[in-house]
C-alpha positions as CSV (number, residue, x, y, z in Angstrom):
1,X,-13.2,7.7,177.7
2,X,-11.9,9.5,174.3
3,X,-8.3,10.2,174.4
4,X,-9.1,13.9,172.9
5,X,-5.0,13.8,172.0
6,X,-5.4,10.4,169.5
7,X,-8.2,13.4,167.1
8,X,-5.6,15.0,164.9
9,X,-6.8,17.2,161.7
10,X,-6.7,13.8,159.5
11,X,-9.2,12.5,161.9
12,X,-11.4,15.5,161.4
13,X,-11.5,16.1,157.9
14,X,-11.9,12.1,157.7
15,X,-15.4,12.9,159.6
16,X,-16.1,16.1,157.4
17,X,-15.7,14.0,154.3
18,X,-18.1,11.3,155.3
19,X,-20.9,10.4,152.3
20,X,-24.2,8.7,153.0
21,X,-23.0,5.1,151.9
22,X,-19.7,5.4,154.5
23,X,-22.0,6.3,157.3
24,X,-24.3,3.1,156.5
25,X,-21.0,1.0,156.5
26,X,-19.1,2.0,159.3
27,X,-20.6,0.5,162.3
28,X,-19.6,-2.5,160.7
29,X,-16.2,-2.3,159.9
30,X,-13.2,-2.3,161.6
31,X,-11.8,0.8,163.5
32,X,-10.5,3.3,160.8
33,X,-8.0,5.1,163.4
34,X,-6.6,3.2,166.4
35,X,-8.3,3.9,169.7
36,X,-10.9,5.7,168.0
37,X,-14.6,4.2,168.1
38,X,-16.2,4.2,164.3
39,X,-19.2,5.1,166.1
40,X,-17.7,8.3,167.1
41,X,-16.5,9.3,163.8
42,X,-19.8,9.3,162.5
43,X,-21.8,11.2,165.4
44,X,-18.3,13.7,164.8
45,X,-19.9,14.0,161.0
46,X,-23.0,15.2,162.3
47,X,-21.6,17.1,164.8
48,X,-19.8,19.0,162.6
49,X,-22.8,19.7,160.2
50,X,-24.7,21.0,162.4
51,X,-21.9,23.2,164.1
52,X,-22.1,24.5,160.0
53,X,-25.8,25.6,160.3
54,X,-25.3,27.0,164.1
55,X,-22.0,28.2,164.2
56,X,-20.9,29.9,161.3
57,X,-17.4,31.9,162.0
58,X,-16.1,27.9,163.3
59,X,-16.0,26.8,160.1
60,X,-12.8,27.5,159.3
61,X,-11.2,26.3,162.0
62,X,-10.4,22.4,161.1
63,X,-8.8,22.0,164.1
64,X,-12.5,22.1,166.6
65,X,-13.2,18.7,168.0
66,X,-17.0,18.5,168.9
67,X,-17.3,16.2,172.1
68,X,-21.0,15.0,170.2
69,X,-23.9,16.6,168.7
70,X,-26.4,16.9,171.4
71,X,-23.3,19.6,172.5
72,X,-24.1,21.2,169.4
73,X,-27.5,21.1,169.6
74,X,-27.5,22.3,173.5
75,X,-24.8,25.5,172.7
76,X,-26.1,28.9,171.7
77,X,-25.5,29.9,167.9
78,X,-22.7,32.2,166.8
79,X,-25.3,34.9,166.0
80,X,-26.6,35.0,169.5
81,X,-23.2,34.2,171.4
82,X,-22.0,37.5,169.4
83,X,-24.9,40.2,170.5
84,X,-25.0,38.4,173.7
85,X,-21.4,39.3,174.0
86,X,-22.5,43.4,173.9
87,X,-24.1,42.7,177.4
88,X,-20.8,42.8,179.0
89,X,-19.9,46.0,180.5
90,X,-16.6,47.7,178.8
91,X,-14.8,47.7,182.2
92,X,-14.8,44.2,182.9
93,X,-11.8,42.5,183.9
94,X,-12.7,38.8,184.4
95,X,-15.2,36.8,182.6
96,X,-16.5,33.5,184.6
97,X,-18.7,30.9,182.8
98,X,-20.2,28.8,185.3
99,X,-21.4,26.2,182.3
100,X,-18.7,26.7,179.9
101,X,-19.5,23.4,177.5
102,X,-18.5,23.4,173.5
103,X,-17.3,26.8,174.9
104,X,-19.6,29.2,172.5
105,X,-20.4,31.4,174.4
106,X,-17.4,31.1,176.3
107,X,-15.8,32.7,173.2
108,X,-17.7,35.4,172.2
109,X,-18.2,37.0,175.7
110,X,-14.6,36.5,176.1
111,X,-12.7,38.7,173.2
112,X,-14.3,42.0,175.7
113,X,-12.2,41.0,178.7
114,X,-8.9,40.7,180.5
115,X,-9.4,36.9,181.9
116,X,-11.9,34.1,181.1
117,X,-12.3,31.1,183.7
118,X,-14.0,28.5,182.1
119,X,-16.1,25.6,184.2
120,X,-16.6,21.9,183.0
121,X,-17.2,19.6,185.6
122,X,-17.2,16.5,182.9
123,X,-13.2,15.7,182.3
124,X,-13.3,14.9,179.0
125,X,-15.6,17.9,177.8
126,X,-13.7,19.9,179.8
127,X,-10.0,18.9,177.7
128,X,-11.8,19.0,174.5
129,X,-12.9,22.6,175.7
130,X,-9.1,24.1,176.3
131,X,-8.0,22.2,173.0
132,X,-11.5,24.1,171.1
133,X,-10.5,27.6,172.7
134,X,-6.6,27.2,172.1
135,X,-7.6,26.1,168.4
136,X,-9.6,29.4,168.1
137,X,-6.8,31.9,169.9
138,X,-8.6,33.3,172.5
139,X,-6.1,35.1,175.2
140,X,-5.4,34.5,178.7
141,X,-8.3,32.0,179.8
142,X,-8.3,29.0,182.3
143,X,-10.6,25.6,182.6
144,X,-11.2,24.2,185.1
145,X,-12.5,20.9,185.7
146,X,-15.2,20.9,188.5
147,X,-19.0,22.0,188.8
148,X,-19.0,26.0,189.3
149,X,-21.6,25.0,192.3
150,X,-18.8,23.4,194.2
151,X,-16.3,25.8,194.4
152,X,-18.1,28.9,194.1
153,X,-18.4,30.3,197.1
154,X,-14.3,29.4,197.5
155,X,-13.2,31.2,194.4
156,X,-11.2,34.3,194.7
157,X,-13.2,37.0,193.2
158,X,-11.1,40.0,193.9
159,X,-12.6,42.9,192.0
160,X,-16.4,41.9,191.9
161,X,-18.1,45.3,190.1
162,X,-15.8,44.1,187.3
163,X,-16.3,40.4,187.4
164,X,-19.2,39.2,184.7
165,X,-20.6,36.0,185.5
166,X,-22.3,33.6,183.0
167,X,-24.6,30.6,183.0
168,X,-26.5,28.0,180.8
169,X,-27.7,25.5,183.3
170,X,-27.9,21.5,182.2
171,X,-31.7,21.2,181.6
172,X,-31.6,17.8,181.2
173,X,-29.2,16.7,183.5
174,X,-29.7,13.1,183.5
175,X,-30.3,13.3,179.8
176,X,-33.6,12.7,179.4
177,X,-35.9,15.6,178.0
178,X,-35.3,19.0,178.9
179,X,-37.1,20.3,181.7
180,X,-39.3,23.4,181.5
181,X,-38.4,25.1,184.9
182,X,-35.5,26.4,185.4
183,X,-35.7,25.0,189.2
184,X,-35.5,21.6,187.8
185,X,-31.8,22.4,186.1
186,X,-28.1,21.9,187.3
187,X,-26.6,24.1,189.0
188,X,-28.7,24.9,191.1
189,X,-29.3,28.7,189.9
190,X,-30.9,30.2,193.7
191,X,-27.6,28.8,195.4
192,X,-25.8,30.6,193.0
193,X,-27.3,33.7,192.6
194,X,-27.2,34.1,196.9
195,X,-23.6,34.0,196.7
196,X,-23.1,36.2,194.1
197,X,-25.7,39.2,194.9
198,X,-23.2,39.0,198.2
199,X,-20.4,39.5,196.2
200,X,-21.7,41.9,194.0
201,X,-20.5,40.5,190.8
202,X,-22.6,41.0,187.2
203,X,-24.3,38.2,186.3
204,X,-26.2,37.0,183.3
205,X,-27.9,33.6,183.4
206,X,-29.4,32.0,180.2
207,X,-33.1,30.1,180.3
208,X,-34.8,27.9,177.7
209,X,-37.5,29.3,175.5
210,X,-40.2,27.4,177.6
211,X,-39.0,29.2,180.6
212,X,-41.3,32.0,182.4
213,X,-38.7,34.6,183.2
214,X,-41.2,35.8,185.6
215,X,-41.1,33.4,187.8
216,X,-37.7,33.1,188.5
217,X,-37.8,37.2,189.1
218,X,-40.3,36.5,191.7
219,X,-37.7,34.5,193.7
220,X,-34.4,36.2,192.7
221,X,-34.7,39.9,193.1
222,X,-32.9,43.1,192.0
223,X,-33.0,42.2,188.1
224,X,-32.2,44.7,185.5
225,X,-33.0,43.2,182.6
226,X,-34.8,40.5,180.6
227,X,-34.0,39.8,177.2
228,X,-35.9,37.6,175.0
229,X,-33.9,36.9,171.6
230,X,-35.2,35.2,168.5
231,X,-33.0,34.6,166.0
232,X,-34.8,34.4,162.2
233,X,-38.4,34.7,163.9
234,X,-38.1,31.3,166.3
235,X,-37.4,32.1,170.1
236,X,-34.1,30.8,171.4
237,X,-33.1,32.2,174.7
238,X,-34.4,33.9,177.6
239,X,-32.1,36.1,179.3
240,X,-32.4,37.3,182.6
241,X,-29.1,39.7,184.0
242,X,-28.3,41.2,187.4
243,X,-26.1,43.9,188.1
244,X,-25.8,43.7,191.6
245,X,-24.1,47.0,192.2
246,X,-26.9,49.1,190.4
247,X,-30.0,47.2,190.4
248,X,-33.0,48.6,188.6
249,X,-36.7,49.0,189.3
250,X,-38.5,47.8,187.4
251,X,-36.5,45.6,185.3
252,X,-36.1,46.7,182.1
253,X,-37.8,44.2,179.5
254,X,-36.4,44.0,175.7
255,X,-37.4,42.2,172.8
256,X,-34.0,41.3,170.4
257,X,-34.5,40.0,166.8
258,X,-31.1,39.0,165.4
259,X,-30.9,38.1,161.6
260,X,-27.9,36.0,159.8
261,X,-26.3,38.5,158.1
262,X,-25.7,40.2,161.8
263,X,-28.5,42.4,162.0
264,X,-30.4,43.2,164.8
265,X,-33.3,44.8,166.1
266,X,-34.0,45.8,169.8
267,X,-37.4,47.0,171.2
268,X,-37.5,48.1,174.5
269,X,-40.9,47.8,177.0
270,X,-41.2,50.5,178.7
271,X,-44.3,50.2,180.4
272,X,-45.1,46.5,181.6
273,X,-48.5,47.6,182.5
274,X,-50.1,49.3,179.5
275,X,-53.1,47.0,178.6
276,X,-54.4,47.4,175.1
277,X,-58.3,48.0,175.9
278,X,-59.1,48.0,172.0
279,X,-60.8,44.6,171.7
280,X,-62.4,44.4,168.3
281,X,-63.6,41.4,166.1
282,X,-62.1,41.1,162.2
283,X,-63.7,42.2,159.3
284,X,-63.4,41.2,155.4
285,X,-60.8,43.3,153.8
286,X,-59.2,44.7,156.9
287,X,-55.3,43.7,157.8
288,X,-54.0,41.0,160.3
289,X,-51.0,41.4,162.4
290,X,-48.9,38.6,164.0
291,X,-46.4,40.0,166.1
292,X,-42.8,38.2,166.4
293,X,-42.3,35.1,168.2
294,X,-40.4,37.0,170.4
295,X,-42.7,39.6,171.2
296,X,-46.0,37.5,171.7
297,X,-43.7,35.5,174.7
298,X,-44.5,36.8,177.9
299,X,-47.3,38.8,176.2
300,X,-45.6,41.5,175.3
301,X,-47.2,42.3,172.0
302,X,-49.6,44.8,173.2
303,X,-47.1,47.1,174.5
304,X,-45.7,47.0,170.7
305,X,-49.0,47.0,169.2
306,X,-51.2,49.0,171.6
307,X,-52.1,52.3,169.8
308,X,-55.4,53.5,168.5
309,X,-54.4,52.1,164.9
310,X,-54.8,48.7,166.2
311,X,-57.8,46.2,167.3
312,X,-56.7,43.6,169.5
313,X,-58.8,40.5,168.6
314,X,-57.5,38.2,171.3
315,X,-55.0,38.6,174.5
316,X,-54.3,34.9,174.6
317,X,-53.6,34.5,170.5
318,X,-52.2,37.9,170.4
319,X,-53.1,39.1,167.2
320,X,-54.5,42.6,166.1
321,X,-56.2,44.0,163.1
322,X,-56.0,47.2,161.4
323,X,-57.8,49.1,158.2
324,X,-55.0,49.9,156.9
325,X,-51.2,48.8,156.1
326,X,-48.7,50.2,158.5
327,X,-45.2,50.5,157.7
328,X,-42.2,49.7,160.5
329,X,-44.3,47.1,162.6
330,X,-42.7,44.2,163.7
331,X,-45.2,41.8,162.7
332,X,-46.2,39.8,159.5
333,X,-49.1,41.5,157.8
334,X,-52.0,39.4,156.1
335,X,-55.0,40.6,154.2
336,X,-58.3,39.3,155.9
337,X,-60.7,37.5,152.6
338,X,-63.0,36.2,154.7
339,X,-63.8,35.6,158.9
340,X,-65.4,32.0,158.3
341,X,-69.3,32.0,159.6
342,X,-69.6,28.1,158.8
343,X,-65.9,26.5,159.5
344,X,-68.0,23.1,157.9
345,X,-68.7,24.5,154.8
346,X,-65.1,26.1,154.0
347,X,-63.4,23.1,155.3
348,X,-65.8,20.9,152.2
349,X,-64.7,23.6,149.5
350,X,-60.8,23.7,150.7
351,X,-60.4,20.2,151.0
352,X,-57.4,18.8,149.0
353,X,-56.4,22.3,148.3
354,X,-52.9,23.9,149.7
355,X,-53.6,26.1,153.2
356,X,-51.2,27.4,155.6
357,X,-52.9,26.7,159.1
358,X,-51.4,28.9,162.2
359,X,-53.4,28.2,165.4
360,X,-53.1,30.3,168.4
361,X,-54.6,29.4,171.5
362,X,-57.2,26.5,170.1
363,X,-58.6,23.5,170.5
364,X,-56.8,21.9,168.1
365,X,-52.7,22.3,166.6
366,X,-52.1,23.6,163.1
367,X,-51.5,19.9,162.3
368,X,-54.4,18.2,163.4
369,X,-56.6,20.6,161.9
370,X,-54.9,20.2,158.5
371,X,-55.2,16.2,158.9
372,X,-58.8,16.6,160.0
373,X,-59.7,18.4,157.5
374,X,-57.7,17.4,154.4
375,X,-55.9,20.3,154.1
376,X,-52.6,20.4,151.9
377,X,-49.8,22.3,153.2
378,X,-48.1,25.0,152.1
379,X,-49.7,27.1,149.2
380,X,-50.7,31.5,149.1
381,X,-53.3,31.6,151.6
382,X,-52.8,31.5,155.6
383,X,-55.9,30.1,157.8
384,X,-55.8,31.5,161.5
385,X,-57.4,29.8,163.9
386,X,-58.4,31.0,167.7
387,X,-61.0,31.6,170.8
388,X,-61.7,35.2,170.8
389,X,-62.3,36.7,174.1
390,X,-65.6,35.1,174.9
391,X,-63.9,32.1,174.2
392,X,-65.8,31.4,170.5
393,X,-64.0,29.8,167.8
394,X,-62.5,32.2,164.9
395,X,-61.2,31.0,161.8
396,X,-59.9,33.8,159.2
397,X,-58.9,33.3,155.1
398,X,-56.1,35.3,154.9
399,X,-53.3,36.1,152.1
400,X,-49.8,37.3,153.2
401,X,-49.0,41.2,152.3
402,X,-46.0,42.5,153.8
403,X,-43.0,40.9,154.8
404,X,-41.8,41.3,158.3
405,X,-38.0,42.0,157.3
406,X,-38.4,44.9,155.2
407,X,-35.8,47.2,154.5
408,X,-37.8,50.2,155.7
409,X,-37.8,48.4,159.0
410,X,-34.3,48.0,159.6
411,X,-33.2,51.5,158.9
412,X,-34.9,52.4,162.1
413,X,-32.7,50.0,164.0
């Protein structure tokens, strides 16, 4: 085990400084810092260039050690961790984090309270944790080394209506691929949600983007809200919170769209059970819409996108269709040139040409039906491909028109 106290900032900025030939040499040379594995310098190097990408505002700080990069790759990013940390409730006193980890979130949810107790059950993440949060002067916290399932039902909780509990469950716990269900995660999340609806504590629990948040609401009542947050148009969390001193009925549903500059839009779902009943089929000239990542998860799309103004040309693709160009929709908006009648004969005249290929609910991924068809990537025009509602095969030219983030948009949020 790393001796986190032999990683001082000449160690560090040793890593940062790696180049392409070092890396390629070091596994076979002798150690460069005594008790320190040259293997371990270089997965720090990648470590830290992807903490650059992910975690932004850490940057500075030469003094984070990053126990490897799968811890990296697992944490939330800054962007996230930060509007997450506006789910905490002004009046809380303690902040608990069940799974605290590289500590990210950990950090951001943190700066809005009184006391942070931070969970590690693994020894040496957990040291590497109270240097990283030390390093970045966060007040008045505690870690401590055990699995939050162990002692949970043991720890003093004291003033529960202002205690905000946190957790990212292991989804691959024995590190093999992650698991889709959150059943199949550690800690176990039913064991720990039972105790703490006794308590009466607020509790937030984060879920993988393959995760069906309705599920776990069937088993775990009384949630207020479900959060599903994209950052830059690719889904990244699921959020499910309880506060277990108000609950609400029905749980309130929201879409969050978070930009790097620090941006963010929220849509709320009012209704959960408005159904779009304008099924239409596209036509030459009209306009395509496809809604966010975030809002096609879970279906939601149609609750967005659900007026007279739109067609919806398949529930299971989600995408719409409209004559005309509407501003402040969050969707990207393509021109329709042509719905395909003979898929055979357009594939023999685009041949070796550049196409963007999005498939939605098909027979076939966006790559296969490029390498089937000797399609180029990239290039102006966008090919959609889906089953429409009695399940035929669609397949629309398109060119992009609008772009999704436009400034009109935003003023709205």
């Amino acid at each position: 085990m790393l001796d986190y106290k032999k990683i001082d900032a000449k160690v560090l900025l040793f890593c940062r400084n790696l180049d392409q030939l070092e890396i390629q040499r070091l596994p076979f040379k002798k150690s460069v810092f005594s008790g320190i594995e040259n293997s371990w310098l270089v997965e720090q190097h990648f470590a830290q260039k992807a903490a650059m990408l992910k975690i932004s505002e850490w940057n500075g700080n030469e003094k984070i050690i990053f126990p490897d990069k799968l811890s990296v790759e697992q944490s939330s990013s800054g962007w996230i961790a930060k509007w997450k940390s506006s789910l905490v409730p002004e009046n809380t006193e303690l902040l608990i984090d069940g799974t605290a980890g590289l500590g990210v979130d950990c950090f951001y949810l943190g700066q809005k309270v009184n006391h942070v107790v931070a969970f590690e059950i693994d020894k040496s993440r957990a040291a590497i944790l109270e240097h990283n949060l030390n390093a970045l002067n966060l007040r008045n916290f505690d870690v401590i080394k055990a699995g939050f399932e162990e002692v949970i039902s043991l720890f003093p909780i004291t003033n529960p209506e202002r205690t905000f509990v946190y957790l990212d469950p292991d989804r691959r716990p024995d590190l093999s691929q992650k698991a889709n269900s959150w059943e199949k995660s550690e800690p176990d999340l039913l064991l720990i949600f039972n105790i703490l609806k006794e308590m009466g504590t607020h509790f937030l629990v984060k879920l993988s983007p393959m995760d069906n948040p309705w599920e776990l609401v069937s088993k775990m009542e009384g949630v207020s809200q479900i959060f599903v947050v994209s950052l830059h148009l690719e889904v990244k969390e699921v959020l499910v919170y309880w506060d277990f001193a108000s609950p609400t009925k029905p749980p309130e549903f929201a879409i969050v769209e978070i930009q790097r500059s620090g941006i963010f839009a929220k849509i709320i779902v009012s209704d959960l059970h408005l159904e779009n009943q304008n099924l239409g089929k596209p036509i030459n000239n009209q306009y395509l819409y496809d809604p966010w990542p975030a809002l096609r998860k879970g279906f939601m799309a149609k609750h967005c996108l659900g007026s007279d103004l739109f067609m919806l040309l398949s529930p299971e693709a989600q995408l719409f269709a409209s004559v005309a160009i509407l501003e402040n929709v969050p969707a990207r908006i393509f021109r329709i040139l042509e719905v395909v009648d003979s898929f055979s004969l357009f594939s023999k005249n685009w041949k070796g040409k550049r196409l963007n290929v999005i498939s939605r609910n098909f027979f076939a991924s966006a790559e296969e039906i490029k390498k089937r068809n000797g399609f180029l990537d990239g290039g102006e025009n966008y090919l959609f491909c889906y089953q429409s509602i009695d399940k035929q095969n669609v397949y629309i030219l398109t060119e992009k028109v609008a772009n999704q983030y436009s400034e009109a948009f935003w003023q709205n949020f």
